[in-house]
C-alpha positions as CSV (number, residue, x, y, z in Angstrom):
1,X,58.6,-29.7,11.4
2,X,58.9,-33.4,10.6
3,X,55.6,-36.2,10.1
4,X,56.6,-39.4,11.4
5,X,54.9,-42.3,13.7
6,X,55.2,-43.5,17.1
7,X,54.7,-47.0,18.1
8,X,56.5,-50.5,17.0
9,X,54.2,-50.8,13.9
10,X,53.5,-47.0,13.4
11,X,50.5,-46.7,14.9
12,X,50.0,-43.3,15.7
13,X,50.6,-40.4,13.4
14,X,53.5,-37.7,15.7
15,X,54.8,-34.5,14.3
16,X,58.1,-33.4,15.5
17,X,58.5,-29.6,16.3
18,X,61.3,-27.2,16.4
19,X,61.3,-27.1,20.1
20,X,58.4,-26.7,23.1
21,X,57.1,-22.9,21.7
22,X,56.3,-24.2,18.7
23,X,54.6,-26.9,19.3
24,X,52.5,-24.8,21.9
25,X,51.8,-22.2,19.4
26,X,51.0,-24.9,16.8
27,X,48.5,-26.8,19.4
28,X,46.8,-23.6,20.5
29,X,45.5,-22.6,17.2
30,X,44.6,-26.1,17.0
31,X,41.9,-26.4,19.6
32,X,41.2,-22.7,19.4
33,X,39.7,-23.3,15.8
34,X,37.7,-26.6,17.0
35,X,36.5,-24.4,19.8
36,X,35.2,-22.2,17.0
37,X,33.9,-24.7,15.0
38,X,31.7,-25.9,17.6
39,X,30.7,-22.6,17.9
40,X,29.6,-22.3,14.3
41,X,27.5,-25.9,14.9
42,X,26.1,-23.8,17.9
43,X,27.1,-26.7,20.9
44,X,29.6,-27.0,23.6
45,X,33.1,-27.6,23.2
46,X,34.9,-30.7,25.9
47,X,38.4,-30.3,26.2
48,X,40.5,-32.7,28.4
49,X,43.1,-31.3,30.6
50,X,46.0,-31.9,32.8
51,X,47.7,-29.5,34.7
52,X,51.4,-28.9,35.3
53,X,54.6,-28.3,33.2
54,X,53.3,-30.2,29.8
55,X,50.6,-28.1,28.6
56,X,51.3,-25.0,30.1
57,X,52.7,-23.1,27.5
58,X,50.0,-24.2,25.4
59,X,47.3,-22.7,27.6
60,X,49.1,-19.4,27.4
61,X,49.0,-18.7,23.6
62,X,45.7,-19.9,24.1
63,X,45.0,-16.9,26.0
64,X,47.0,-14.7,24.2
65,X,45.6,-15.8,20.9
66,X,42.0,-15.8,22.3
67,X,42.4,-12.5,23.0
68,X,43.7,-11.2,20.2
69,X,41.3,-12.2,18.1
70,X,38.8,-12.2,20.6
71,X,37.1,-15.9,20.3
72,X,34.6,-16.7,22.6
73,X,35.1,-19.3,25.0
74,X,31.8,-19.0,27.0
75,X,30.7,-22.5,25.2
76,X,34.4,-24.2,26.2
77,X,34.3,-26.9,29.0
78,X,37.7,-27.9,30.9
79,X,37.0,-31.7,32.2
80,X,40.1,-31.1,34.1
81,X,42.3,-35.0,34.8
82,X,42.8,-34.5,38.7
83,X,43.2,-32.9,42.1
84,X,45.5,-33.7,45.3
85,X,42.9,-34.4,48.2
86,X,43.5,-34.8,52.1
87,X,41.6,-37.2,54.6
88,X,38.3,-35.8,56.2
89,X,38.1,-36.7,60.1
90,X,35.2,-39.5,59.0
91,X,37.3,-41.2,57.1
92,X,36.7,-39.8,53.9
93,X,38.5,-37.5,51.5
94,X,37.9,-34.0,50.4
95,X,39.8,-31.4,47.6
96,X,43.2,-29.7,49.0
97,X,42.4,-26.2,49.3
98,X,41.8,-24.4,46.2
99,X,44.7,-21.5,47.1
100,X,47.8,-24.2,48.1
101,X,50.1,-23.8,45.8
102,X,50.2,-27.4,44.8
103,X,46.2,-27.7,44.0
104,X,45.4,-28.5,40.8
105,X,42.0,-26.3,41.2
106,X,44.5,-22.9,41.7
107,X,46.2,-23.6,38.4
108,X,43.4,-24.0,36.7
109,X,41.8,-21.0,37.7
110,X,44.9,-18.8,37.7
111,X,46.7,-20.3,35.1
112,X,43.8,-21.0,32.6
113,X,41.0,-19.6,33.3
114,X,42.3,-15.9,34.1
115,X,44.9,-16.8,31.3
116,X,41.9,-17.1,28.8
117,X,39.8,-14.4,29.7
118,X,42.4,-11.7,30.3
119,X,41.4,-10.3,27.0
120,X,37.5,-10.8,26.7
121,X,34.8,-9.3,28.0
122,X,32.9,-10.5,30.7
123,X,30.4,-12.1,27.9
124,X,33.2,-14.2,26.3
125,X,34.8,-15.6,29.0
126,X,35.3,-18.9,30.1
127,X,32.9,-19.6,33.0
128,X,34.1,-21.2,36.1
129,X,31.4,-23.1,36.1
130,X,32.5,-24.8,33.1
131,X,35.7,-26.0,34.6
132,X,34.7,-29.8,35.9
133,X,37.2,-32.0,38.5
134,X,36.2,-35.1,39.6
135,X,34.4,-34.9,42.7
136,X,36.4,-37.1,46.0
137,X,32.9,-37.8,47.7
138,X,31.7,-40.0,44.9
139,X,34.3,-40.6,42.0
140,X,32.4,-42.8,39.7
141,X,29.5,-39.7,39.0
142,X,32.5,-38.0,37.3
143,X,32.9,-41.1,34.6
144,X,29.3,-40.6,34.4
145,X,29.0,-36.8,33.4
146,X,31.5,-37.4,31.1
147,X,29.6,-39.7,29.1
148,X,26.1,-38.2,29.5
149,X,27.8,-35.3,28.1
150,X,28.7,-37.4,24.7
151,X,32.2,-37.3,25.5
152,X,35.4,-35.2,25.1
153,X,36.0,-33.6,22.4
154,X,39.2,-33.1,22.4
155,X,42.2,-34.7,25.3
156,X,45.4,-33.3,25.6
157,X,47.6,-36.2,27.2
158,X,50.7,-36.2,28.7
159,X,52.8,-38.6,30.6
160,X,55.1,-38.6,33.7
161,X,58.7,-38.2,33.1
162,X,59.8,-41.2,35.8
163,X,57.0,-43.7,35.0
164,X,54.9,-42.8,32.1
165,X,51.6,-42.0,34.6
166,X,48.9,-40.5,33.5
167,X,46.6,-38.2,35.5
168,X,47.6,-39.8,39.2
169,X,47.1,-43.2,37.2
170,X,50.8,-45.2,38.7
171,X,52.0,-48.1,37.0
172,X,50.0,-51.2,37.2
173,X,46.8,-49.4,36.6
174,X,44.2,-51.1,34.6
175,X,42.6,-50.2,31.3
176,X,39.4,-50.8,33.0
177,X,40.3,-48.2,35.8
178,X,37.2,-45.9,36.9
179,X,37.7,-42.3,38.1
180,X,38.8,-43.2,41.9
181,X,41.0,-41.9,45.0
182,X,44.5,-43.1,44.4
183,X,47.2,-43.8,46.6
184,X,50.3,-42.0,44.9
185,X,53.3,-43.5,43.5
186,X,56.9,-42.4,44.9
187,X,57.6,-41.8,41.1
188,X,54.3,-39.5,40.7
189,X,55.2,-37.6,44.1
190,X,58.8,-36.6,43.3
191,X,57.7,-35.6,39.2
192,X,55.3,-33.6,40.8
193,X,58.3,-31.7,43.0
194,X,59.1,-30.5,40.0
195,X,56.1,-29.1,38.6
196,X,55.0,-27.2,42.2
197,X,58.5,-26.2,43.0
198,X,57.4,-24.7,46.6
199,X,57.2,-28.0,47.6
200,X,60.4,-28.6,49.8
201,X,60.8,-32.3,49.8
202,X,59.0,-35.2,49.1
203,X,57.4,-35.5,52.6
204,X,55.2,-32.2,51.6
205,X,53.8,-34.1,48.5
206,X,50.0,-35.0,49.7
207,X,50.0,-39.4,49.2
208,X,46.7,-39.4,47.5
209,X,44.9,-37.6,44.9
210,X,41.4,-37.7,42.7
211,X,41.8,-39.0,39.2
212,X,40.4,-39.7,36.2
213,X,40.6,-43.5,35.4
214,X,42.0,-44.3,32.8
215,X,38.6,-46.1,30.9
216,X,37.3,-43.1,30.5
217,X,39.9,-41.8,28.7
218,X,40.4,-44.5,26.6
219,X,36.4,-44.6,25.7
220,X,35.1,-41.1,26.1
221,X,37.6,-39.1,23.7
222,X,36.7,-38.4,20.5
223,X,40.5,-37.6,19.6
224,X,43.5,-37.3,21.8
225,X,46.5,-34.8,21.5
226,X,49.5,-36.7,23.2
227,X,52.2,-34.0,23.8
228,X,55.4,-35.1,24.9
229,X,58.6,-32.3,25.0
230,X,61.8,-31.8,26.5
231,X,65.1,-34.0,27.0
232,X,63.9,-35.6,30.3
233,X,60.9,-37.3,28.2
234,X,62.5,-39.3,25.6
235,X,62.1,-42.4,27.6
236,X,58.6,-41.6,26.8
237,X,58.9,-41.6,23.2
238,X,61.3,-45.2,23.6
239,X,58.9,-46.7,25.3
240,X,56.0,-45.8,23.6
241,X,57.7,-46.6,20.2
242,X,58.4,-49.6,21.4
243,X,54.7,-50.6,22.1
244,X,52.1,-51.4,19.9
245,X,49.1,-51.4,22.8
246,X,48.6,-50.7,25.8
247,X,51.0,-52.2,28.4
248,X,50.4,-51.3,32.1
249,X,53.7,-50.2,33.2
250,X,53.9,-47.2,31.4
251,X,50.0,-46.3,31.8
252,X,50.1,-43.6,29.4
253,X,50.3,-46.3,26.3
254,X,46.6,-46.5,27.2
255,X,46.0,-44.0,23.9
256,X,46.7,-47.0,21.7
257,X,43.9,-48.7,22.9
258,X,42.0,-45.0,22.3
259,X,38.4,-45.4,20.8
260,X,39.2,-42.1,19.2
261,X,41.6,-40.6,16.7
262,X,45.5,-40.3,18.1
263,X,48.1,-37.6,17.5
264,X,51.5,-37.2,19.1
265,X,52.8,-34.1,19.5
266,X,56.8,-33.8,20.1
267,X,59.4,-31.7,20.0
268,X,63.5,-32.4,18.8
269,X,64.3,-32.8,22.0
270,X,62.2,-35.4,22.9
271,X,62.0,-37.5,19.9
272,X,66.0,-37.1,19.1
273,X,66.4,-40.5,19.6
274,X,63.8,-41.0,16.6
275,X,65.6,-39.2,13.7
276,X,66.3,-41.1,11.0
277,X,66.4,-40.6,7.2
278,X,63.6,-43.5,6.9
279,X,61.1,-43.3,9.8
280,X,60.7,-39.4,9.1
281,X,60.0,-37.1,6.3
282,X,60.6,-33.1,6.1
283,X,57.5,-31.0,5.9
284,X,59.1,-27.8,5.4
């Protein structure tokens, strides 16, 4: 494990794992013991979430670590990042069904929420209606709950391999942006061909989806976890290093303009590129 920074000027603290297990073993422990501190201050826990390939080894030694030592998560909150949506016949839009392989609701209720409670009774649990999604027939409320709830707690953040997207946030995307229905990027469409593999070609991708703007991630997160891993994202870590704010064609450099507290979270392979004797120093 090495401490280093990311960003032109060093502006936010990384730690460089071993590889991907690590880091999600690491991470889990991490927000399972902020989970139980808010427990011990007797209020609700908000933790930010995307879905897909990024955090998804995290949320399993979440569950397995929940249920080992059997931590309560009946006080945790997902404010889940997004959701693929179809047209309605009046011209509006609605959630993809909840069982399509691709919806972002089915992962998080199969691959989180059953994940986490597999090993807690019923009183424990994590309650599905704690798990929050921006709702497609009126966006801006979700920006609204957020912040009538005080905020996140705690974001995990990842970024899109091709682009640096964030949520369904595309390139060009304000700082300013609201929680809104998007019209899809090419670039967000085929990454997410990898991360629903049943899909058979680009043409099956959905074209628009519900998403979290990117304000109220920016404003509402009292700390975000950015985890980056893998060969295919060290133009993430390039690019970010070579900002120092945020810079609209690689939307997820919206976390240095974070009211919060930033971490990155890497692993060798993605931050390869960054080794060097100066700009990192061995923890072990």
């Amino acid at each position: 494990m090495m401490e280093t920074t990311l960003g032109r000027n060093g502006e936010i603290p990384a730690t460089i794992y071993t590889d991907s297990a690590q880091l999600a073993q690491t991470l889990a422990d991490y927000i399972l013991a902020n989970i139980a501190q808010a427990a011990k201050e007797g209020r609700t826990f908000y933790l930010g979430c995307p879905t897909g390939r990024s955090p998804f080894e995290t949320y399993q030694e979440m569950g397995r670590r929940a249920g080992k030592r059997q931590q309560s998560l009946s006080h945790l909150v997902l404010v889940m990042m997004d959701d693929y949506v179809l047209p309605t016949a009046d011209g509006g839009f609605e959630h993809c069904p909840a069982d399509a392989h691709y919806s972002c609701r089915r992962f998080v209720y199969e691959d989180m929420q059953d994940v986490f409670n597999a090993g807690l009774p019923e009183e424990k649990q994590l309650k599905r209606e704690n798990i929050w999604f921006p709702n497609p027939g009126n966006p801006a409320a979700y920006d609204q709950r957020i912040a009538e709830a005080g905020g996140v707690d705690l974001f995990i953040v990842a970024s899109g391999a091709s682009d640096g997207h964030i949520a369904f946030n595309p390139v060009g995307t304000s700082a300013d942006s609201p929680s809104r229905i998007i019209e899809l990027a090419e670039e967000t469409r085929t990454d997410n061909l990898g991360t629903f593999p049943e899909f058979q070609s680009l043409e099956d991708v959905p074209k628009q989806g519900i998403s979290i703007g990117l304000k109220s991630i920016c404003e509402q997160s009292k700390q975000i976890v950015l985890i980056i891993h893998g060969e295919h994202k060290q133009t993430t870590v390039e690019r970010l290093n070579a900002l120092d704010s945020f810079c609209n064609e690689w939307p997820v450099s919206i976390v240095f303009n974070a009211a919060g507290t930033v971490s990155a979270w890497m692993d060798e392979a993605a931050a390869t590129k960054m080794f060097t004797t100066e700009h990192t120093e061995d923890t072990e």
